[in-house]
N, C-alpha and C positions, 0 to 999 in steps of 0.2 A: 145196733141202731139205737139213737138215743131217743129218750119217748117225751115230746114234744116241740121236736125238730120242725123247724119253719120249711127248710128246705132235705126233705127227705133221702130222695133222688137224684143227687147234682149229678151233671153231666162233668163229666172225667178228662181230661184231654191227658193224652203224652207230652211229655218233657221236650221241647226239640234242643236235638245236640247243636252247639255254634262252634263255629273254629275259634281263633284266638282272636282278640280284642285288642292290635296294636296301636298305642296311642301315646304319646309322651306321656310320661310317670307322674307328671306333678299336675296333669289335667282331669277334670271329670266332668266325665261327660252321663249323658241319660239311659248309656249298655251298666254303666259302672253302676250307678243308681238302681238299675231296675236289677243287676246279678246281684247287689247288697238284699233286696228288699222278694226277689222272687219265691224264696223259698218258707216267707210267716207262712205259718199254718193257721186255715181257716179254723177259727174258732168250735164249729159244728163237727167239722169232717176233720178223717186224719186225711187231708190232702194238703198242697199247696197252696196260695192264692194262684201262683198261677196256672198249676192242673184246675181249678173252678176255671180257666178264663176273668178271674176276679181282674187282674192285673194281665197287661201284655208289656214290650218294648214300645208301643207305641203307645202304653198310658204315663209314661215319664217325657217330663221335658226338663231341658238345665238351661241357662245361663249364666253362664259361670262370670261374664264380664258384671251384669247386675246381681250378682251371690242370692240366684235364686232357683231352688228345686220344684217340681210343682208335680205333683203324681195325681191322676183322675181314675177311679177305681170303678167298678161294676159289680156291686152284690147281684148274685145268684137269683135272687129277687124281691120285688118290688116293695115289698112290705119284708125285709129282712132286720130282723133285732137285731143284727151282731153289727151292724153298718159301722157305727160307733168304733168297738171294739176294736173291727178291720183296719177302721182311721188311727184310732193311738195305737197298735201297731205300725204300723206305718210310720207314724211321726216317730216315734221312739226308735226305732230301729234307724230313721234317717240321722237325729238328732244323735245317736251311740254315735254311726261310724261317718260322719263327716264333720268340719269343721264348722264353728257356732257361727262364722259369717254368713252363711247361709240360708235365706229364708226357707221355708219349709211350708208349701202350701196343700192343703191334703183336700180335694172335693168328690164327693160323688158325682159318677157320669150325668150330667144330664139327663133326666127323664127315666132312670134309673130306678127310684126311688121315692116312695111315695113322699116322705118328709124327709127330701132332699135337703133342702133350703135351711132347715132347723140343724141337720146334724152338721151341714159343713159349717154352720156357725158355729157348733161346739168344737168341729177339728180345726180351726184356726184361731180360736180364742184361747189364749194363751193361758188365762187364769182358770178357764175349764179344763182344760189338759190338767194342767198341774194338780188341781184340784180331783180330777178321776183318780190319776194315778197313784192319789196318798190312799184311795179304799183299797184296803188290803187285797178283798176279793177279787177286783175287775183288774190289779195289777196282779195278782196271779195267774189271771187268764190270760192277761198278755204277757205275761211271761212263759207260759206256755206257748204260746203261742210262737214267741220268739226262739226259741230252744231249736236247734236243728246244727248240725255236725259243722257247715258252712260258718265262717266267720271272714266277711272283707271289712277292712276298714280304712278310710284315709287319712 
């Protein structure tokens, strides 16, 4: 355990298995998105986002006719430091494996989070993104972060 862990004790879920995912080849839809994005590892924990419950199927949406991705996350809690972090993975990992037409909207759930409002302005501000990502540091940790045997891309 690492010592001064915000959230010590997250609650765990299992993985559920899904059958196959048939869809015309050149569409994406928000199974595809959320199988690209389920397996970042939380920052804190070696799990998932989506063993925390950080992320479900039902926190992506697509629109593919408006080229727009839009994923709504849930930190573990309320006052979590890594909210951030959670977010440029997220966008990073959307922005790798799909096409730049694509808007990329990253927010915390609703009521989630204490300083909600602050951080989804940093995850959709495009000069803060770019900007996190040149510190050497916080892009190692999302690069850790990102690291896992899974590679989809469109």
């Amino acid at each position: 355990m690492t010592v001064g862990m915000i959230n010590a004790n997250p609650v765990v879920h299992e993985r559920p298995e899904r059958a196959a995912h048939p869809h015309p080849a050149d569409a994406i839809d928000a199974l595809d998105v959320f199988d690209t994005v389920r397996d970042i590892k939380d920052p804190e924990h070696p799990y998932s986002l989506e063993q925390l419950s950080v992320l479900s199927e039902e926190s992506v949406s697509v629109d593919e006719k408006l080229g727009r991705i839009q994923i709504t996350f849930t930190p573990t809690v309320q006052h979590c430091s890594m909210a951030t972090v959670i977010g440029l993975c997220l966008r990073l990992k959307l922005m790798q494996n799909f096409p730049p037409h694509f808007k990329i909207d990253i927010k915390v759930a609703p009521g989630s989070l204490a300083n909600e409002e602050s951080v989804n302005k940093q995850l959709n501000d495009k000069e803060r993104v770019a900007a996190a990502l040149e510190n050497p540091n916080l892009r190692q940790l999302v690069d850790e972060c990102l690291c896992s045997n899974d590679s989809h891309s469109y």
